[in-house]
N, C-alpha and C positions, 0 to 999 in steps of 0.2 A: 531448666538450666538458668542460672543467676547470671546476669550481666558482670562485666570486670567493674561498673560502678559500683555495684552492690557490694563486691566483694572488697574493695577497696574502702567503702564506707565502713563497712564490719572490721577489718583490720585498724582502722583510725580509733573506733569507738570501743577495741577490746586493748588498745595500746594509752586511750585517753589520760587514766592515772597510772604515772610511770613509779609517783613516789609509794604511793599505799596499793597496789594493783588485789585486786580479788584473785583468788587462786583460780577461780572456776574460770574469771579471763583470760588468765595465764592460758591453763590448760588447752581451751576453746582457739586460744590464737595459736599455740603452738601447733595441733590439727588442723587446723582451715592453712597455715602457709605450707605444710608438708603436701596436704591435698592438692592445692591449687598454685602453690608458691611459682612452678614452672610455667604456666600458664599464662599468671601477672606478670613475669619477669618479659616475656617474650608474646605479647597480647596479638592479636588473630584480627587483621582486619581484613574485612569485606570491601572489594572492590563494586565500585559502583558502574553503573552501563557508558560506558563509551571512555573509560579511562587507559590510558597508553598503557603499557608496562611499565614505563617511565615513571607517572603518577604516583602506581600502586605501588612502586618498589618507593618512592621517597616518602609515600604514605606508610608505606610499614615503619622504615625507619625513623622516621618522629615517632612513629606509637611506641615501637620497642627504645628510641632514647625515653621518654615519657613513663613509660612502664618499669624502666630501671632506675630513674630519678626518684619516682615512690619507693620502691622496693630499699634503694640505700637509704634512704631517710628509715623506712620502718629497720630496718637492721640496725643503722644509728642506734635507734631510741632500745629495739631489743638486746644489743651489746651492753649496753649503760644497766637497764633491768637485770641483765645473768650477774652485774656486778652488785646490786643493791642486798646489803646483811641482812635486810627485813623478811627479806623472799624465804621461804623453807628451800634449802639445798634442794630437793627434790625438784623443784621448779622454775631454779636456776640452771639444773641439769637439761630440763627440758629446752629449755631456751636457747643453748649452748649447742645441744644436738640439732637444734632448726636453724644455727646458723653453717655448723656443722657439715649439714644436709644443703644447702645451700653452695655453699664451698663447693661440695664434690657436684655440680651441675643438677643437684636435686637428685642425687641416687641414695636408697635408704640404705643404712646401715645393713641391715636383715633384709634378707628377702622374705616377702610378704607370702606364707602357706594360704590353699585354695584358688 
């Protein structure tokens, strides 16, 4: 399992060129936020030994303000790419349903067969 820093660094570095973007980044970012987009939005912290509830609950919520302060910025930058004329339609479509998907609490479109 990849830490939410990993994954956060992979979404900066597949979002880096917003003006000439590679299709294959497009692609690659659009599956990695549908995979894991609910995950980073609402991140999972581990409570450590002898902490109140009190703690852990103000600990969460820094993480999840923290983890949605990324997630709007990367949606920023992804709104602005579904509008860019350079992108093939195709991959502005994709963009549009990640944010889409996002919108509806991360529930996919289709339900996934198997």
């Amino acid at each position: 399992m990849l830490t939410e820093n990993i994954m956060h660094s992979c979404i900066q570095r597949l979002l880096q060129d917003d003006q000439n973007p590679r299709a294959e980044d497009i692609e690659c970012l659009c599956k990695l936020l549908s995979t894991v987009g609910q995950q980073l939005e609402t991140p999972q912290v581990k409570g450590k030994a002898g902490m109140s509830q009190q703690q852990l609950a103000d600990l969460e919520r820094a993480a999840a303000g923290n983890g949605r302060k990324l997630m709007d910025a990367y949606f920023e930058r992804i709104k602005r790419l579904s509008q860019n004329e350079k992108l093939e339609s195709r991959l502005r479509f994709m963009l549009l349903d990640v944010v889409e998907q996002r919108s509806r609490g991360w529930e996919t479109r289709r339900k996934k067969e198997g």
